[in-house]
C-alpha positions in Angstrom: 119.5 144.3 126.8 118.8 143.0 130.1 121.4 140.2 131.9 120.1 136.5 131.8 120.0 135.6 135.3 119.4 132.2 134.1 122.8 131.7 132.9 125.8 131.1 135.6 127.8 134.3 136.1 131.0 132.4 136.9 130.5 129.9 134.2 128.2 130.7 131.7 126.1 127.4 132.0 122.3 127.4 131.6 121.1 126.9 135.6 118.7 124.2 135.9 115.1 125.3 137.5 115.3 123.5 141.0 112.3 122.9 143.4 112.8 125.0 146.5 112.4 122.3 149.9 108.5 122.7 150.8 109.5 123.6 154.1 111.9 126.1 153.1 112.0 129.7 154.6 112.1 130.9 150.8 108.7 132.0 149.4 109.3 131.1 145.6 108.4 127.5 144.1 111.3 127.2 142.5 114.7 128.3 141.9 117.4 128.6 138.8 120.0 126.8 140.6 124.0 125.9 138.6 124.2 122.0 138.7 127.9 122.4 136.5 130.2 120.5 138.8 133.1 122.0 136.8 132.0 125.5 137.8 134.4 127.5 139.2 132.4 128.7 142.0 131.3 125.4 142.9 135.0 123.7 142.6 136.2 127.1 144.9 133.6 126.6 147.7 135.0 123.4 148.8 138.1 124.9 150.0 136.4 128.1 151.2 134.6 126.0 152.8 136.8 123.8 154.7 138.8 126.7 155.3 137.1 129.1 157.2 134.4 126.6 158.6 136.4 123.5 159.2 133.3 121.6 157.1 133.2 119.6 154.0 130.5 121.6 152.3 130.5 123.7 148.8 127.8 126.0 147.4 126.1 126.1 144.0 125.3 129.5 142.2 121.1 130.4 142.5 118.8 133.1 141.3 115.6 133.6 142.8 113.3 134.6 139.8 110.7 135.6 142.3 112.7 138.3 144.4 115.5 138.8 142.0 118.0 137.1 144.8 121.2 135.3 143.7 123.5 134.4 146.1 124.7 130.7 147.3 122.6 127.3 147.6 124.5 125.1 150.2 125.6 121.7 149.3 127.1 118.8 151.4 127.8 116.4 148.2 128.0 116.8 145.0 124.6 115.2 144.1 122.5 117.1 146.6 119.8 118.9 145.4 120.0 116.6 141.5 117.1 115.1 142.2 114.8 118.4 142.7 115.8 119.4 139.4 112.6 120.3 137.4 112.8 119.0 134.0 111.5 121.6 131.5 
């Protein structure tokens, strides 16, 4: 059975589909982006963060359904990016 990439990987929360900035870099209209705020990965990157940048910054998980790309969306607060969420 093939892995839901729509799920988070480091909490197993449902992503929300988030419109990509239209003057993004990224090709894809949208993204599957992990709006938990008690996701570990989330909670983690504010330390990593501060750490080894010396900013107050954190990342959310994403999955790009177009090219199969997950990696990290950055975030300066923890409502950036809520209001691109696409309802379904």
């Amino acid at each position: 059975m093939a892995e839901d990439k729509t799920i988070c990987p480091h909490c197993g929360c449902k992503m929300s589909k988030w419109r990509t900035p239209p003057m993004s870099t990224w090709s894809a209209e949208y993204f599957y982006v992990c709006f938990n705020d008690e996701c570990s990965y989330y909670i983690r990157g504010w330390q990593h963060m501060k750490d080894t940048t010396e900013v107050s910054c954190s990342y959310r998980h994403r999955f790009d359904p177009e090219t199969g790309a997950t990696g990290p969306l950055p975030v300066w607060s923890p409502d950036a990016g809520k209001s691109e969420i696409i309802a379904d």
